[in-house]
C-alpha positions as CSV (number, residue, x, y, z in Angstrom):
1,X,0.0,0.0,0.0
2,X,1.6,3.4,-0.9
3,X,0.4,6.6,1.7
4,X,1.4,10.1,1.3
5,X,0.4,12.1,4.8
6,X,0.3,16.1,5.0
7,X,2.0,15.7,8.2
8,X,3.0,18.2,11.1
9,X,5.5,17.1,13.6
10,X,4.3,19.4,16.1
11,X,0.7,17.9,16.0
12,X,-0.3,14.9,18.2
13,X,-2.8,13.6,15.8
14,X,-0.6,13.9,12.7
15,X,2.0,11.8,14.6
16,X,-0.3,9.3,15.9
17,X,-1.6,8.9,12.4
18,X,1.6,8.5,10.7
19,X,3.2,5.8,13.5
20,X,-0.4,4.2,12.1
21,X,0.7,4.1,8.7
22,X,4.5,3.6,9.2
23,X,3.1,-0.1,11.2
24,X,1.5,-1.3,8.1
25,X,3.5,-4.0,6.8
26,X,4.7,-3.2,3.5
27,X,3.3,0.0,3.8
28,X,5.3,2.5,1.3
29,X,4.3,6.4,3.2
30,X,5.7,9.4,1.9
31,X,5.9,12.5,4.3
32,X,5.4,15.9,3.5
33,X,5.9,18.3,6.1
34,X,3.4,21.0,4.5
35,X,4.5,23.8,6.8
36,X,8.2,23.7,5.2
37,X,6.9,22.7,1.6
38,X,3.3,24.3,1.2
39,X,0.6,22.9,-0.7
40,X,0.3,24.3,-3.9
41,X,-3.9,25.7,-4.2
42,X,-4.7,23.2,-6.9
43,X,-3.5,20.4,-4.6
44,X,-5.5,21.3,-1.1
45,X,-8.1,22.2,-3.4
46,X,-8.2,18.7,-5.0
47,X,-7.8,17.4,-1.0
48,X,-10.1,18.8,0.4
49,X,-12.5,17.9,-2.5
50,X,-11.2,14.2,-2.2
51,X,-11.8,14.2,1.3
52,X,-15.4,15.2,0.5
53,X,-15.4,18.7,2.4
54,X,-15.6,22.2,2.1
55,X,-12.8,24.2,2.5
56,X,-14.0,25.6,5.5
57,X,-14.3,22.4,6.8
58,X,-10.6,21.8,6.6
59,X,-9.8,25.4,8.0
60,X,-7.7,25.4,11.0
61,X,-8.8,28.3,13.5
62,X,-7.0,26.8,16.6
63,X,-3.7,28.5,17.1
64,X,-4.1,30.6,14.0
65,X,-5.6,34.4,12.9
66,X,-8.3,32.6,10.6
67,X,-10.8,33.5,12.5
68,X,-9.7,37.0,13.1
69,X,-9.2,37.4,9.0
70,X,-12.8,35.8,8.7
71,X,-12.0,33.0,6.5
72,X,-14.9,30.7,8.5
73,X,-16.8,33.0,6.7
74,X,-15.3,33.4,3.2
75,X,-16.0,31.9,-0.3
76,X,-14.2,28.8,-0.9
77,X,-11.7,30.0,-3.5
78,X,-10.9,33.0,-0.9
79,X,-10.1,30.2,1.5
80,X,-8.1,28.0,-0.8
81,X,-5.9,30.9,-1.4
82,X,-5.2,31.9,2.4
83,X,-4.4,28.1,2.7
84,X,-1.8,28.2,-0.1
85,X,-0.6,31.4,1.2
86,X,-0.4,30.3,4.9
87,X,-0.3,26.1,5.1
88,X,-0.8,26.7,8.7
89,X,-4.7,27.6,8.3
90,X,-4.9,23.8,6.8
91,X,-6.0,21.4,9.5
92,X,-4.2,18.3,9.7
93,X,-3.4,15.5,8.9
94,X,-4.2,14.9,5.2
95,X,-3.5,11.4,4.0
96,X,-3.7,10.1,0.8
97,X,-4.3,6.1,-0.7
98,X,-5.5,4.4,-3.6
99,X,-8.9,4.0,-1.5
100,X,-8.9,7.8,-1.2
101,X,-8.5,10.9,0.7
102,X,-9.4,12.0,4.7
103,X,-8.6,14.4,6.6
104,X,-7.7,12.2,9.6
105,X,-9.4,14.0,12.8
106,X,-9.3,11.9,14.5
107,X,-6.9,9.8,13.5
108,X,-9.3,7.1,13.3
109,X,-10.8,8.1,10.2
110,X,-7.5,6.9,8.3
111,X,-8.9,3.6,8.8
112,X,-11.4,4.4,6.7
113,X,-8.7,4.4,3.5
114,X,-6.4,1.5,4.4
């Protein structure tokens, strides 16, 4: 099985999820650290899409000035762009598999594409 995982190494979850993946035997995961190579818009967009959400369902206000800038309440393409400008307003973990794409909160829900 081949992963790729949108992973921050300061987040609990994200590392929870990817010790998850990394057990899998055979398991072939790739790790992007998003904050220090950002997603480019087409790619969260096509994420987030995957995942089966709205943007501002994958908009991370904890810790972040999202809410201040009022992206909860912004059009999706307006979002997209803040989240290609600023990878931190992304909420993690994305991973990726041939069965599909979740945003793994909790990190549970990668069960769901294994």
């Amino acid at each position: 099985m081949k992963a790729v995982i949108w992973h921050n190494p300061n987040c609990g979850t994200s590392r929870k999820t990817l010790a998850q993946l990394q057990d899998i035997d055979g398991a072939k995961v790739t790790v992007i650290e998003y904050l220090k190579t950002p997603y480019a818009a087409d790619k969260i967009a096509q994420l987030i899409a995957d995942a089966g959400l709205k943007p501002a369902q994958a908009l991370r206000l904890r810790g972040t000035d999202a809410a201040e800038r009022g992206l909860p309440d912004a059009d999706d393409a307006t979002i997209i762009a803040a989240m290609a400008e600023n990878p931190a307003y992304v909420e993690r973990p994305f991973v990726e598999t041939d069965k599909g794409v979740r945003l793994c909160r909790p990190q549970e829900k990668v069960n769901e594409i294994l």
